[in-house]
TORFIFI-490930 format. One record per residue (C-alpha): residue number from 0; residue in one letter; y, x, z. Coordinates in steps of 0.02 Angstrom, whole numbers, plus 50000, padded with zeros to 5 digits. Layout:
+-----+------+-------+-------+-------+
! seq ! type ! north !  east !    up !
+-----+------+-------+-------+-------+
! NUM !    A !     Y !     X !     Z !
...
+-----+------+-------+-------+-------+
//
This chain:
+-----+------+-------+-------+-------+
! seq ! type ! north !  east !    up !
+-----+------+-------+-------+-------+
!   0 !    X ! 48803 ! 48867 ! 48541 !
!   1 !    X ! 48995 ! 48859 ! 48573 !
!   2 !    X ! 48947 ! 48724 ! 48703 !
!   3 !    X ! 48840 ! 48859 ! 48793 !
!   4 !    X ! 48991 ! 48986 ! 48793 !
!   5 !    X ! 49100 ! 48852 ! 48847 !
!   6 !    X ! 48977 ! 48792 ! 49000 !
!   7 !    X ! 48985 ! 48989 ! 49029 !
!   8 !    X ! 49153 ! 49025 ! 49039 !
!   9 !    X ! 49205 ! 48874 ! 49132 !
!  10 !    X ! 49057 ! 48899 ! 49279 !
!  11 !    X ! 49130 ! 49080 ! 49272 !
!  12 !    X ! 49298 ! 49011 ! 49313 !
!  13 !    X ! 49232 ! 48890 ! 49456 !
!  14 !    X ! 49132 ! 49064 ! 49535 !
!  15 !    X ! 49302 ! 49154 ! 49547 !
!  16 !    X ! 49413 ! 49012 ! 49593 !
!  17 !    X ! 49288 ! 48959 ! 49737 !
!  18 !    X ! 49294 ! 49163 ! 49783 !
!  19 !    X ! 49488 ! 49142 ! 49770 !
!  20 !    X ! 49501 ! 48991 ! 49894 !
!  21 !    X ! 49365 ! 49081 ! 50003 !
!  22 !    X ! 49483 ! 49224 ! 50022 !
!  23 !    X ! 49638 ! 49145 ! 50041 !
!  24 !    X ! 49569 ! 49048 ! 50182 !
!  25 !    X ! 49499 ! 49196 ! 50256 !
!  26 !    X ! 49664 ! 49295 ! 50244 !
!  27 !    X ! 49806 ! 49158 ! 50276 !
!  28 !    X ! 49695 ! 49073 ! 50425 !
!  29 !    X ! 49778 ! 48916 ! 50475 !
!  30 !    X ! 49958 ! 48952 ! 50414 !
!  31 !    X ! 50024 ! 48820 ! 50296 !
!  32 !    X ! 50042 ! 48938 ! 50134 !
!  33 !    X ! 49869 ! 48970 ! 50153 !
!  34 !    X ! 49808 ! 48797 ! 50178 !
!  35 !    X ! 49907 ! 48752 ! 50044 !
!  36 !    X ! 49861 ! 48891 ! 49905 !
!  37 !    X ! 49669 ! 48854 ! 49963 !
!  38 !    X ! 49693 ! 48680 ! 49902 !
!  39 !    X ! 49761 ! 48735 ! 49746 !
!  40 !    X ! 49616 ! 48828 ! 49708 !
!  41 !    X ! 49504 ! 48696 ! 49783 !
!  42 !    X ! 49604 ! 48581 ! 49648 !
!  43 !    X ! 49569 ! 48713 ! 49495 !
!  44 !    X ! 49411 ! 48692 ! 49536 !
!  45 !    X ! 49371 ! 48512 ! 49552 !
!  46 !    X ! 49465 ! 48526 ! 49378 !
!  47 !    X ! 49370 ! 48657 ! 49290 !
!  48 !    X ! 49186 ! 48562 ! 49362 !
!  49 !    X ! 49257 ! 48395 ! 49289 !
!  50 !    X ! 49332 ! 48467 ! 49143 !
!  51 !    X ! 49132 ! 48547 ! 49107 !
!  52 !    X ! 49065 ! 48363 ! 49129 !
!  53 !    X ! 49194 ! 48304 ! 49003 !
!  54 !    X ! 49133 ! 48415 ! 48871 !
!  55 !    X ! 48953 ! 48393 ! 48889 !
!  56 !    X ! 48976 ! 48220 ! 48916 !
!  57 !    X ! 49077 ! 48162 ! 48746 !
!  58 !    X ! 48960 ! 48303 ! 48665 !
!  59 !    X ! 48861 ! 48178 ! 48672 !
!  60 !    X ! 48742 ! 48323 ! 48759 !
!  61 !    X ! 48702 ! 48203 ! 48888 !
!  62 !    X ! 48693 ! 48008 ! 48840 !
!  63 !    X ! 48787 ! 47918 ! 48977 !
!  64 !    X ! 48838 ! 47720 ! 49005 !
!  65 !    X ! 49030 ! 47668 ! 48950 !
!  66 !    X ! 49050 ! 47639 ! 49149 !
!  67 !    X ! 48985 ! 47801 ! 49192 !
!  68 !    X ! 49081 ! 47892 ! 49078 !
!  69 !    X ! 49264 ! 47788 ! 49105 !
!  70 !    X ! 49212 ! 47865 ! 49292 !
!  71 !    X ! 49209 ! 48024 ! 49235 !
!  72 !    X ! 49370 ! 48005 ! 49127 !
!  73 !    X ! 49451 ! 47939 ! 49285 !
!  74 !    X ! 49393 ! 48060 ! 49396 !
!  75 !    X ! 49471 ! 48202 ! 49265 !
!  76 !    X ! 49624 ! 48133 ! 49246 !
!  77 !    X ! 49644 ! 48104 ! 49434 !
!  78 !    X ! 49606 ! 48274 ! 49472 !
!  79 !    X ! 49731 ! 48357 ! 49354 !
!  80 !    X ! 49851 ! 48252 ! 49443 !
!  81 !    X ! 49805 ! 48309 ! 49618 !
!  82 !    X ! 49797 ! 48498 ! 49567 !
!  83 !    X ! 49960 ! 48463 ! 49497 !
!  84 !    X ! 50026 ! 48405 ! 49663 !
!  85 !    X ! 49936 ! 48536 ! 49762 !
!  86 !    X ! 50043 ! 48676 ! 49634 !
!  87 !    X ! 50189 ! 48578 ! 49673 !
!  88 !    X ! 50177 ! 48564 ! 49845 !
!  89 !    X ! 50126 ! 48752 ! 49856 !
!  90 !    X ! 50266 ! 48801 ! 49748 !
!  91 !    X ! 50413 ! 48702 ! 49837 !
!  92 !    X ! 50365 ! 48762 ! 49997 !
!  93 !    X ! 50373 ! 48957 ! 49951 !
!  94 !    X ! 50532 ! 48920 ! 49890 !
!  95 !    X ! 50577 ! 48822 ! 50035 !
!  96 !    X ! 50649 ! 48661 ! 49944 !
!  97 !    X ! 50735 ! 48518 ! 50014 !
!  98 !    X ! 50570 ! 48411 ! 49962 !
!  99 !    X ! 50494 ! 48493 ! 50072 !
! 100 !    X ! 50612 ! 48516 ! 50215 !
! 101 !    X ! 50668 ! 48331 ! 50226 !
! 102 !    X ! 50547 ! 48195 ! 50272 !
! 103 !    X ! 50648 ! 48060 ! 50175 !
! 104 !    X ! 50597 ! 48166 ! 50019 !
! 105 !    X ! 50405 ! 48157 ! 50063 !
! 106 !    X ! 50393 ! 47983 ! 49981 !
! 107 !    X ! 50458 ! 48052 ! 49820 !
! 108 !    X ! 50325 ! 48190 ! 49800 !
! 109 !    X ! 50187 ! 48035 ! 49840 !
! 110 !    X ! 50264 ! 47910 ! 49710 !
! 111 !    X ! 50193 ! 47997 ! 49558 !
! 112 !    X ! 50035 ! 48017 ! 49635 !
! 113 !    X ! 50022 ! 47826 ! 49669 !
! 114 !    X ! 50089 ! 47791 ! 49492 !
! 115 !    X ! 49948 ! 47902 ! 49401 !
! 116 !    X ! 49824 ! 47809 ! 49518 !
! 117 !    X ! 49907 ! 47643 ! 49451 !
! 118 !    X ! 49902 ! 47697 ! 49251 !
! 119 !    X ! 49713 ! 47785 ! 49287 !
! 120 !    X ! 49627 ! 47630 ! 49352 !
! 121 !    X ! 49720 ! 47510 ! 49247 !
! 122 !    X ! 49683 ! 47609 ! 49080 !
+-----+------+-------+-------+-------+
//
């Protein structure tokens, strides 16, 4: 039962965060806030659909192969570092920071993307 609730709640979450990045895009257009707070939502959501899959999956509600569900582990773990980038790079450029500014400061907001890559696919 709490797995139903769960499921529930979570496909709520996806409905209003898909509505949320709908809207944004609809009201920011093609300005670079906009593009960027759509891909935050797009992020939450990627999250929230993988995060479902996780809990079904080592619910053991669905029986899956060890490859299968490393893939899915992977593809979690990935995401929450992307939708953590996406709030970051959203968040520095409202506040207008020198990481964002500079161009000699881009290849410090990829490194840690490249380095969760690295520690997913090698764990």
């Amino acid at each position: 039962m709490s797995v139903l609730a769960y499921s529930e709640i979570n496909l709520f979450c996806i409905a209003i965060m898909i509505l949320l990045a709908y809207k944004v895009r609809m009201l920011f257009g093609e300005r670079h806030s906009g593009i960027l707070l759509s891909r935050v939502f797009t992020g939450g959501t990627l999250l929230l659909v993988f995060d479902l899959f996780w809990r079904l999956i080592d619910g053991k509600y669905f029986q899956i192969s060890n490859a299968a569900n490393w893939a899915f582990n992977m593809a979690y773990f990935l995401t929450s570092g992307i939708f953590a980038y996406f709030w970051f790079r959203y968040s520095e450029t409202k506040q207008n920071s020198k990481f964002v500014r500079d161009p000699k400061y881009m290849a410090f907001l990829i490194a840690p993307m490249a380095l969760l890559a690295v520690f997913v696919l090698s764990s």
